[in-house]
C-alpha positions as CSV (number, residue, x, y, z in Angstrom):
1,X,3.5,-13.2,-8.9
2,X,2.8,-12.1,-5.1
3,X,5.5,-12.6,-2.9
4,X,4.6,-16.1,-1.2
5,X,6.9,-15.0,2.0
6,X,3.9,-11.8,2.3
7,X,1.2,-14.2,1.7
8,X,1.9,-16.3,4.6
9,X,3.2,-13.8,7.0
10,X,-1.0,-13.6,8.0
11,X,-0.9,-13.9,11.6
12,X,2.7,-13.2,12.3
13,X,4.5,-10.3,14.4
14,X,7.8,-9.1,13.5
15,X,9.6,-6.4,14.9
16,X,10.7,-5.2,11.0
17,X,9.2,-5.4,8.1
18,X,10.9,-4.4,4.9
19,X,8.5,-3.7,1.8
20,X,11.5,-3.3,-1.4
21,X,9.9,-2.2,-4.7
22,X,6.2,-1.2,-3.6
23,X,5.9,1.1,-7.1
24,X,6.1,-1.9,-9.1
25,X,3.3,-3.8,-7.5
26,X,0.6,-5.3,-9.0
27,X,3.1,-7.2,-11.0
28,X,1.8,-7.3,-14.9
29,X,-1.0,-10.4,-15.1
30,X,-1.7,-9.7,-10.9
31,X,-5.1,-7.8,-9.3
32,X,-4.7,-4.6,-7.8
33,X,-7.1,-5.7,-5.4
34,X,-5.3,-8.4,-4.6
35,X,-1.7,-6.9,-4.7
36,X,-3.1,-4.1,-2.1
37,X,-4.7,-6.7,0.6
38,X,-1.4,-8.5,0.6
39,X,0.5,-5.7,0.9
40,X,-1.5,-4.2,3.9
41,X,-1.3,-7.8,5.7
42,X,3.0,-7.7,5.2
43,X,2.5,-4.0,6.4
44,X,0.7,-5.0,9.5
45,X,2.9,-7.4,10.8
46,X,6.0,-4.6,11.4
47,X,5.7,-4.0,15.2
48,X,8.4,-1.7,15.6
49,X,9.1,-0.4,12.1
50,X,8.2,-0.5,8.7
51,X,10.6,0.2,5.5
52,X,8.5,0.6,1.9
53,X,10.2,1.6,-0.6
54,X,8.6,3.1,-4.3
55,X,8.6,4.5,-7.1
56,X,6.7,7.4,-7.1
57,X,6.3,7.7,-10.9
58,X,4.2,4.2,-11.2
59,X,1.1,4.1,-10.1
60,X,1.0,1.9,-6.9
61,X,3.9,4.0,-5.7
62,X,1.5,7.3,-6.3
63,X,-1.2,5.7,-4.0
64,X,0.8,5.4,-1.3
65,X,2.0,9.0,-1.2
């Protein structure tokens, strides 16, 4: 299941944002769709910097490179 902490950081600012584990998203049982949206609002709300880490080998990970 989707991080609840990315789901309601809509709206906020922070000045860092760490994203642990990108590769692995969507969980198994999760959208992609859905997985990507609330991984692009957490990713917005880094005002100074942003930290994703992945797994290139899984397929989220691969879309991100």
């Amino acid at each position: 299941m989707m991080s609840d902490d990315m789901k309601v950081s809509k709206g906020l600012e922070l000045p860092v944002v760490a994203l642990a584990g990108v590769g692995h998203m969507p969980a198994k049982g999760e959208d992609e769709q859905e997985a990507a949206w609330v991984f692009s609002v957490a990713a917005t709300r880094a005002m100074q910097w942003l930290l994703i880490t992945t797994t290139l080998e899984l397929v989220f990970g691969v879309r991100l490179k």
